[in-house]
Biopython code that builds the backbone (N, CA, C, O; Angstrom):
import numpy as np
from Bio.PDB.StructureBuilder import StructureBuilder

atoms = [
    (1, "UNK", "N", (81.196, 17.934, -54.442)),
    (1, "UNK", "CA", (80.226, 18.852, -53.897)),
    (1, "UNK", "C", (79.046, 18.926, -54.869)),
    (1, "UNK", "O", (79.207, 18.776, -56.080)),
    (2, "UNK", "N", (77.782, 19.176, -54.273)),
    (2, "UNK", "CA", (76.686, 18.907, -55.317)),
    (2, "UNK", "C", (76.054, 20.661, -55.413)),
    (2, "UNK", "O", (75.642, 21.282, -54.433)),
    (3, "UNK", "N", (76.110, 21.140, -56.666)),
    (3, "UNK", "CA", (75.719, 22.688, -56.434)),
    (3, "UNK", "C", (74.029, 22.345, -56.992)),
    (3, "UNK", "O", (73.485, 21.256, -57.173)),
    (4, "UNK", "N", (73.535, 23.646, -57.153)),
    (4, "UNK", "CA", (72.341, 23.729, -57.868)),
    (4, "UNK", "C", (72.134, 24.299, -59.037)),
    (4, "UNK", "O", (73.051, 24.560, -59.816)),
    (5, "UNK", "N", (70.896, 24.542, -59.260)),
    (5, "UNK", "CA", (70.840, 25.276, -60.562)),
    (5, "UNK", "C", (71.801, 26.400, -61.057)),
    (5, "UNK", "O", (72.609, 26.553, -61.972)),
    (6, "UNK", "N", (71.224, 27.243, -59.805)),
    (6, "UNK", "CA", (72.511, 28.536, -59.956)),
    (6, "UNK", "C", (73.765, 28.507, -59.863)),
    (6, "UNK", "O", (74.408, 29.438, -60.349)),
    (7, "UNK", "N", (74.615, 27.110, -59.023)),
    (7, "UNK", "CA", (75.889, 27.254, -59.142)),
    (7, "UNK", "C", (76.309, 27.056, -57.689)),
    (7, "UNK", "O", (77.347, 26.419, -57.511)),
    (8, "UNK", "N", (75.750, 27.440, -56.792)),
    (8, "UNK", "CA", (75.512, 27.364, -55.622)),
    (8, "UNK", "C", (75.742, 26.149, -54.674)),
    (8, "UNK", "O", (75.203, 25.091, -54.999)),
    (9, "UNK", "N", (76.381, 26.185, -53.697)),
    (9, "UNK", "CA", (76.200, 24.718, -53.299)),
    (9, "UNK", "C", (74.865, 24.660, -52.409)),
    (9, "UNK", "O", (74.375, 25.572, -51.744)),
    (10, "UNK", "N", (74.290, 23.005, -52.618)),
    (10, "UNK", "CA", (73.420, 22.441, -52.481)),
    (10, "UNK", "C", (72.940, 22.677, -50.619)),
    (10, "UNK", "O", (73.934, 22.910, -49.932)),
    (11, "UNK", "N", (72.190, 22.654, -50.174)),
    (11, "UNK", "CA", (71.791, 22.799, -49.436)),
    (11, "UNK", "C", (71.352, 21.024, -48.726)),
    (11, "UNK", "O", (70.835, 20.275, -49.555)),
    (12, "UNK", "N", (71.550, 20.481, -47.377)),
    (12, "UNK", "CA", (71.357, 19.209, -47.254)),
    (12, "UNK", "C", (69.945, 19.117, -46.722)),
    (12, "UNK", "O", (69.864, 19.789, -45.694)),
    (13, "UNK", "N", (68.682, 18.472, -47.073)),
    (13, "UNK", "CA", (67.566, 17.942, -46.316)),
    (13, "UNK", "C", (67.798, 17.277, -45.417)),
    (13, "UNK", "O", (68.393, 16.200, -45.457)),
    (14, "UNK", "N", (67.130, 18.113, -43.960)),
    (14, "UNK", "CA", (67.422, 17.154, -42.741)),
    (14, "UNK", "C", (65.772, 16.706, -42.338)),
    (14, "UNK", "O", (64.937, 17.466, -41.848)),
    (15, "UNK", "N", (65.621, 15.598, -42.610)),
    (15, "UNK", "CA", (64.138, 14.912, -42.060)),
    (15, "UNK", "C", (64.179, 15.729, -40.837)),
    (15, "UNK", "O", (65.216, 16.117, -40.299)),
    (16, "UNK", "N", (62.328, 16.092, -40.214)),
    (16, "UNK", "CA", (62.461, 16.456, -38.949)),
    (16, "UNK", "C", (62.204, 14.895, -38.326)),
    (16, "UNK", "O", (62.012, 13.795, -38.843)),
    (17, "UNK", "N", (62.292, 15.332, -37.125)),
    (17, "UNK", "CA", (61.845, 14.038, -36.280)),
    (17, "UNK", "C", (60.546, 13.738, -35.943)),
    (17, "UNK", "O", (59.558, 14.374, -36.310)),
    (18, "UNK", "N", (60.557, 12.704, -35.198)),
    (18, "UNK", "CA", (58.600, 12.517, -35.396)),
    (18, "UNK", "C", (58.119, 12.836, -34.017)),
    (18, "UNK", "O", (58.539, 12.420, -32.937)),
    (19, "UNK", "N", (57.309, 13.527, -34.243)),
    (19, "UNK", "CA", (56.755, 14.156, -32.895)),
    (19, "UNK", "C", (56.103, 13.180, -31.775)),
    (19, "UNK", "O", (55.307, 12.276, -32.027)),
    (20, "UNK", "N", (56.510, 13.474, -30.703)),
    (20, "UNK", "CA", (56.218, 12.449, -29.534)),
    (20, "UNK", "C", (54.559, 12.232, -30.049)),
    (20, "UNK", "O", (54.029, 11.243, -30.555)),
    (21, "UNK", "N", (54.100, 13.319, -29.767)),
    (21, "UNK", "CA", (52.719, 13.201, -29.890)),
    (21, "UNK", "C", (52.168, 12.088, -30.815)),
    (21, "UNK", "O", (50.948, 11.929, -30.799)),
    (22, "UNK", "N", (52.488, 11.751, -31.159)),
    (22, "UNK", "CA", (52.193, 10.664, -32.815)),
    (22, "UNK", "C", (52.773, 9.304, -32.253)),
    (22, "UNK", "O", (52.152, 8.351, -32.724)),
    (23, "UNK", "N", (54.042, 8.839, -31.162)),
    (23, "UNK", "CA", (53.596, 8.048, -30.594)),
    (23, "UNK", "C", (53.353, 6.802, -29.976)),
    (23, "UNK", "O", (53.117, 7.168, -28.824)),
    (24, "UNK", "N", (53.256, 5.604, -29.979)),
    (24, "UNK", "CA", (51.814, 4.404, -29.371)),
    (24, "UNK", "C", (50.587, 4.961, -29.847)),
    (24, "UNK", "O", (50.410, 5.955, -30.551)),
    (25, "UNK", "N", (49.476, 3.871, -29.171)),
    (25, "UNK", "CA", (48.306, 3.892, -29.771)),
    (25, "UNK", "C", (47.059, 5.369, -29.350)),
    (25, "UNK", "O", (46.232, 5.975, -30.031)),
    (26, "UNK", "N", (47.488, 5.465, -27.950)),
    (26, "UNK", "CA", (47.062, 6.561, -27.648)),
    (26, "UNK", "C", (47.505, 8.165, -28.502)),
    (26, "UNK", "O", (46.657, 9.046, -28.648)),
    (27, "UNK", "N", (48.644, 8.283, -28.893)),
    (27, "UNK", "CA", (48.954, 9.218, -29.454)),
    (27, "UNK", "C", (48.121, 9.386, -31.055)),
    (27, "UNK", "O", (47.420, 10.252, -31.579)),
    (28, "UNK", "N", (48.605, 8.150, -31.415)),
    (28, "UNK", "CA", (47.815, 7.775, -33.045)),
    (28, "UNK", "C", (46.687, 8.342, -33.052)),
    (28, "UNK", "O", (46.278, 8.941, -34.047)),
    (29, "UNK", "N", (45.646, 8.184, -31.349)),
    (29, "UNK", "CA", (44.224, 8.380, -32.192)),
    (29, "UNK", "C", (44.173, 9.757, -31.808)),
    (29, "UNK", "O", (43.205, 10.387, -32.234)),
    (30, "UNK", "N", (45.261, 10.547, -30.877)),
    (30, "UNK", "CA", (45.038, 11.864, -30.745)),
    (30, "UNK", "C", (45.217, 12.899, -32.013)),
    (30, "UNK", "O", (44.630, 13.950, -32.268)),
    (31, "UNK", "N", (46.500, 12.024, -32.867)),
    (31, "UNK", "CA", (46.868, 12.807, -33.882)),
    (31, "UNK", "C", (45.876, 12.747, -35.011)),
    (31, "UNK", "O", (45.798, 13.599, -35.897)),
    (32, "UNK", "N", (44.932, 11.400, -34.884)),
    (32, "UNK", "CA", (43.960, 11.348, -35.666)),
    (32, "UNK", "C", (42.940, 12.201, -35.794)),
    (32, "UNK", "O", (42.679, 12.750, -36.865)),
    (33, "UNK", "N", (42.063, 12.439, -34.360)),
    (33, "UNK", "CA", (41.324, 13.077, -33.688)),
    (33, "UNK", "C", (41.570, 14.854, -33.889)),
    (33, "UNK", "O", (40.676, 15.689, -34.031)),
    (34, "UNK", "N", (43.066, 15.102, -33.849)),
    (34, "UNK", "CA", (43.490, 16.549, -34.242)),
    (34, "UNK", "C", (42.766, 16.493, -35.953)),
    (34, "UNK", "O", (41.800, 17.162, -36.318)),
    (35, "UNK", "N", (43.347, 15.760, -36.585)),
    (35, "UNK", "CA", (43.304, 15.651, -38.024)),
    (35, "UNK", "C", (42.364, 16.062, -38.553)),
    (35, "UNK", "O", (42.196, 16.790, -39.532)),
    (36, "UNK", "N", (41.460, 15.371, -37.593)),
    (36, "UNK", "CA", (39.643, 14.993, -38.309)),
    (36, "UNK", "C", (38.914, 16.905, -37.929)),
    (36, "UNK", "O", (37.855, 17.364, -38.356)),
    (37, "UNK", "N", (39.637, 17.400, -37.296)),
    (37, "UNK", "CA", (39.118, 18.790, -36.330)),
    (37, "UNK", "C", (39.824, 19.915, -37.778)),
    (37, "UNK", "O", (39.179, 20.906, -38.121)),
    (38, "UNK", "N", (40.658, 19.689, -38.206)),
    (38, "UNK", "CA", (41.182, 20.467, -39.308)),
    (38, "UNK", "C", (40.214, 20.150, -40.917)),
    (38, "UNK", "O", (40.438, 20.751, -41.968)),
    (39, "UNK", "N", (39.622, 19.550, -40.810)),
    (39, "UNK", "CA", (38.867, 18.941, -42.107)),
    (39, "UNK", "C", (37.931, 20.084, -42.437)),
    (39, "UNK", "O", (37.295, 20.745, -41.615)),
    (40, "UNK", "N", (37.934, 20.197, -43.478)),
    (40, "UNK", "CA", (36.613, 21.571, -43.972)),
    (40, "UNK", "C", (35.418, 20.525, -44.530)),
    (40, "UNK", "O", (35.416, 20.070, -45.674)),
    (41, "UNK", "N", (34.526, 20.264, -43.633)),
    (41, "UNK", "CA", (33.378, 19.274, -43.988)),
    (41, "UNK", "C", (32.889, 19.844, -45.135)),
    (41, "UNK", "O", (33.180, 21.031, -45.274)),
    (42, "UNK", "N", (32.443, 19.502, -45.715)),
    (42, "UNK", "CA", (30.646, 20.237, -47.038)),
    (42, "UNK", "C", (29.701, 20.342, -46.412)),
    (42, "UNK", "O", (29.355, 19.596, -45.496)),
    (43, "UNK", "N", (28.957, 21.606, -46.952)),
    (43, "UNK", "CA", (27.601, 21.452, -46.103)),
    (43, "UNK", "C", (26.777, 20.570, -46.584)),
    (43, "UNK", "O", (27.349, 19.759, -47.313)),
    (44, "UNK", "N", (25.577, 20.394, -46.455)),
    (44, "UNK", "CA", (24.339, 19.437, -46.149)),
    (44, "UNK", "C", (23.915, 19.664, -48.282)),
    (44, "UNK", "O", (23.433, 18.752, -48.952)),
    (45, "UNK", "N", (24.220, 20.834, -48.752)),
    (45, "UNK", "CA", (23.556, 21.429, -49.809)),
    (45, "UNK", "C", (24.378, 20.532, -51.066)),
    (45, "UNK", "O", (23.956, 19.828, -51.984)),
    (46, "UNK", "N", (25.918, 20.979, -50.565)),
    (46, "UNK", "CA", (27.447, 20.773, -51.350)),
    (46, "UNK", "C", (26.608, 19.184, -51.548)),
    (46, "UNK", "O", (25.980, 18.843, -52.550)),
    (47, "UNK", "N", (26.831, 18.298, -50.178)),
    (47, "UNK", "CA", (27.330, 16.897, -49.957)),
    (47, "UNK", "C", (26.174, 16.237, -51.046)),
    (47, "UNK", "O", (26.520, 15.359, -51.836)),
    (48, "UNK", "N", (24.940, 16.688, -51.009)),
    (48, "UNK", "CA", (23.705, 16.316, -51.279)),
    (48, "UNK", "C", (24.204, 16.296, -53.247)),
    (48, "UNK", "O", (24.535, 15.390, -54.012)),
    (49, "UNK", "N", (24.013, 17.809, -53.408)),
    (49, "UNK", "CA", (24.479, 18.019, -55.103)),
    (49, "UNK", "C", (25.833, 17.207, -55.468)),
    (49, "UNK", "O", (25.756, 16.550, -56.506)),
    (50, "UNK", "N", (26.859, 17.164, -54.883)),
    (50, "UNK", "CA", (27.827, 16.339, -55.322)),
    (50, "UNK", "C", (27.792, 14.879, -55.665)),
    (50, "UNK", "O", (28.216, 14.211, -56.607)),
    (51, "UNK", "N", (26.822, 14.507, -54.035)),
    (51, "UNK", "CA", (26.469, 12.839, -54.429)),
    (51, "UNK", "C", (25.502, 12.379, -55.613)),
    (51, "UNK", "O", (25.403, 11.197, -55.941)),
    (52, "UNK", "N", (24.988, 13.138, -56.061)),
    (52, "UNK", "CA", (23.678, 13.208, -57.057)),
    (52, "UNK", "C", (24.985, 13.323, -58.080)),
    (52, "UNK", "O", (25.298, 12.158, -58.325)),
    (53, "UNK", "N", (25.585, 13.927, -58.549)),
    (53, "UNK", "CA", (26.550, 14.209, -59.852)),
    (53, "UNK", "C", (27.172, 12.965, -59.882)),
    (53, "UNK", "O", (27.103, 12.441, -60.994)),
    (54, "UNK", "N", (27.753, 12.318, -59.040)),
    (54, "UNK", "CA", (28.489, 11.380, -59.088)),
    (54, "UNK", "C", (27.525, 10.039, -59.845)),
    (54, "UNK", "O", (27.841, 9.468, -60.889)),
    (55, "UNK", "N", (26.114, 9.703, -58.877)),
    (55, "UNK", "CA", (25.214, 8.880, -59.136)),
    (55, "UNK", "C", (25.108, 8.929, -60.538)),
    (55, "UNK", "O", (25.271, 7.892, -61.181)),
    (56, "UNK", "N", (24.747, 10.470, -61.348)),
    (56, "UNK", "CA", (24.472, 10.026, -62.777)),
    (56, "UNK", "C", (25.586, 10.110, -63.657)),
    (56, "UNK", "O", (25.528, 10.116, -64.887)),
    (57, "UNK", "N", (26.769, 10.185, -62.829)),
    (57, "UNK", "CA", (28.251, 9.780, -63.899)),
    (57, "UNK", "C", (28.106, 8.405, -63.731)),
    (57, "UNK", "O", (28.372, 7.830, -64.786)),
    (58, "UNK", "N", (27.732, 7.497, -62.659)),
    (58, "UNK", "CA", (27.792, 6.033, -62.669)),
    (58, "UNK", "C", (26.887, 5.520, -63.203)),
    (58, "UNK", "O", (27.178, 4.541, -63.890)),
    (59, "UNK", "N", (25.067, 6.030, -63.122)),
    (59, "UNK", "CA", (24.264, 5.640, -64.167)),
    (59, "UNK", "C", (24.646, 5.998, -65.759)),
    (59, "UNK", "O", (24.077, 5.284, -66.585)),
    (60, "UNK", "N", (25.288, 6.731, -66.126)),
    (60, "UNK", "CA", (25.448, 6.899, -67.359)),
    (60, "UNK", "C", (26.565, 6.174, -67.874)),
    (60, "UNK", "O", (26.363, 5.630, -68.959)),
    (61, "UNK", "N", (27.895, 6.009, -67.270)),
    (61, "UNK", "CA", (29.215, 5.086, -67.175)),
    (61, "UNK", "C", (28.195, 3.654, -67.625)),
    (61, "UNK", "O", (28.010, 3.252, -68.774)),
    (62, "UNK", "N", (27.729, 3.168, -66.577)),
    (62, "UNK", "CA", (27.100, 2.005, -66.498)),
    (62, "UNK", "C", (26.325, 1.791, -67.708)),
    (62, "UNK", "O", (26.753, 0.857, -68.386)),
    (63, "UNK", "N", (25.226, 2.437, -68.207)),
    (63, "UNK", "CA", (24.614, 2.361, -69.317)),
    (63, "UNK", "C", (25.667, 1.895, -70.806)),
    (63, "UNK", "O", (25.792, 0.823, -71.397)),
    (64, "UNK", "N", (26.492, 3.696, -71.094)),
    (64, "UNK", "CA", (27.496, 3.483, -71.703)),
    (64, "UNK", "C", (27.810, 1.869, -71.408)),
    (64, "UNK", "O", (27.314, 1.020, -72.149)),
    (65, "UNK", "N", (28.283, 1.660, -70.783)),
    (65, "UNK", "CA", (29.168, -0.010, -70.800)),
    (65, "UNK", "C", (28.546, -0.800, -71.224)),
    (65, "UNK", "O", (29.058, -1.467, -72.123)),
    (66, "UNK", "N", (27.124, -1.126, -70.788)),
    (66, "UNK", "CA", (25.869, -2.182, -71.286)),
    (66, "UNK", "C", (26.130, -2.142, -72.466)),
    (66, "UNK", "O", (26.634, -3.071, -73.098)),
    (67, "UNK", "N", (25.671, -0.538, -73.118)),
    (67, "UNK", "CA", (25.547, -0.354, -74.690)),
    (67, "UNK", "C", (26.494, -0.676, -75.172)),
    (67, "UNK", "O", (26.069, -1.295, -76.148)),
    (68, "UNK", "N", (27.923, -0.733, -75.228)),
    (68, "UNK", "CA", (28.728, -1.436, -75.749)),
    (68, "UNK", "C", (28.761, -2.924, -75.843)),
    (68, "UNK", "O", (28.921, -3.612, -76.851)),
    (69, "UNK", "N", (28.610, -3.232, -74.813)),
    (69, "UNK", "CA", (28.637, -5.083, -74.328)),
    (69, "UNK", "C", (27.827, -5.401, -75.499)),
    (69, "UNK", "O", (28.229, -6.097, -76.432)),
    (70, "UNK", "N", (26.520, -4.798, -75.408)),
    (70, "UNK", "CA", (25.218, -5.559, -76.361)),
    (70, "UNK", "C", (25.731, -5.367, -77.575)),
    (70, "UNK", "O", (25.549, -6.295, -78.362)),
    (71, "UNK", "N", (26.448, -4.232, -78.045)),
    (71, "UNK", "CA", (26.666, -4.163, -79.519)),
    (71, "UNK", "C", (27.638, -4.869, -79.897)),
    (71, "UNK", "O", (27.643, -5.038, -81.117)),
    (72, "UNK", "N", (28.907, -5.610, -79.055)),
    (72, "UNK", "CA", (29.478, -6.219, -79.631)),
    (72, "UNK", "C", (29.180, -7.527, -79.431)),
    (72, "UNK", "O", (29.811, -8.321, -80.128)),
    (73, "UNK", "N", (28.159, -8.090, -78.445)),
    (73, "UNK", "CA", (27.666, -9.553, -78.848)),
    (73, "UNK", "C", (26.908, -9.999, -79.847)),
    (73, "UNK", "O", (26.697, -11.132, -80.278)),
    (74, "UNK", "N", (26.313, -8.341, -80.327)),
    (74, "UNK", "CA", (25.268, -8.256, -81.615)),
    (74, "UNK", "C", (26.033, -8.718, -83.003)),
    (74, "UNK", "O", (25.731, -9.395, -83.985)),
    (75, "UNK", "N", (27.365, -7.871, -82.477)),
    (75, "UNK", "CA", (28.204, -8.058, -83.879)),
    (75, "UNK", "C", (29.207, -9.364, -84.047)),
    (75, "UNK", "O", (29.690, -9.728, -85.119)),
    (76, "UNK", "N", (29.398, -9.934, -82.874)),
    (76, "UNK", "CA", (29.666, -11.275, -82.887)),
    (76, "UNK", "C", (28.816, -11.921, -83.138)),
    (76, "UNK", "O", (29.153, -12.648, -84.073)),
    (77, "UNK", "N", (27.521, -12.161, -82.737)),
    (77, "UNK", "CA", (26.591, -12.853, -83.222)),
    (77, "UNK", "C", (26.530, -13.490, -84.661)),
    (77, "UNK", "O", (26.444, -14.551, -85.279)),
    (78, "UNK", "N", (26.631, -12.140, -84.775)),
    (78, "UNK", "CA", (26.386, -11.661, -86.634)),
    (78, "UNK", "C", (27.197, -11.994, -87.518)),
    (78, "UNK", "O", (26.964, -12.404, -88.655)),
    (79, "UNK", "N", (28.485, -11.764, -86.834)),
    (79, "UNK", "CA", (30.307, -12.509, -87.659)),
    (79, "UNK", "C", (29.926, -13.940, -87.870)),
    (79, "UNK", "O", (29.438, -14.482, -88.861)),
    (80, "UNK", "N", (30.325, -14.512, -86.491)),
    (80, "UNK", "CA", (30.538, -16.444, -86.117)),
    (80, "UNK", "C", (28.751, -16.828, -86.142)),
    (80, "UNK", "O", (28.226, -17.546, -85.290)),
    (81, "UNK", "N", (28.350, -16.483, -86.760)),
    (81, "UNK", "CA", (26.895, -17.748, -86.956)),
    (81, "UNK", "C", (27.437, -18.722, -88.351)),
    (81, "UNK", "O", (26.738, -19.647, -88.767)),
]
sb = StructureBuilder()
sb.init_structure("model")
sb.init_model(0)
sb.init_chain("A")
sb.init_seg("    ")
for serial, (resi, resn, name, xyz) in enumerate(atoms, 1):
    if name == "N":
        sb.init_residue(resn, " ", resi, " ")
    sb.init_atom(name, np.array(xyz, "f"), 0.0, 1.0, " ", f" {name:<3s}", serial, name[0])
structure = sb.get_structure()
């Protein structure tokens, strides 16, 4: 018998079953279609400021990386001549 923490016996997980609704292909895109209706979009303000934050984590990522690259071909350069 498998108990638990407390001593207790274990309780068994029964998977539920899969809801008709879900399906064939028609169901898929209904359950999809539900899905997409539950989503909390961003507004126009959020989507705008977020994509801008991201842009200068990748311009700056990107830079960062250059600046490394160059300094260590500088310093190879400089080793193997």
């Amino acid at each position: 018998m498998v108990v638990d923490a407390a001593g207790l016996p274990a309780k068994a997980v029964v998977p539920e079953p899969p809801s008709p609704q879900g399906s064939g292909p028609g169901g898929w895109i209904e359950s999809t279609i539900a899905e997409l209706r539950r989503v909390v979009w961003p507004s126009r303000q959020q989507l705008i400021s977020e994509s801008v934050a991201v842009l200068l984590m990748v311009t700056i990522s990107a830079a960062a990386i250059a600046s490394l690259d160059r300094f260590f071909h500088w310093l190879s350069q400089l080793l193997f001549r």
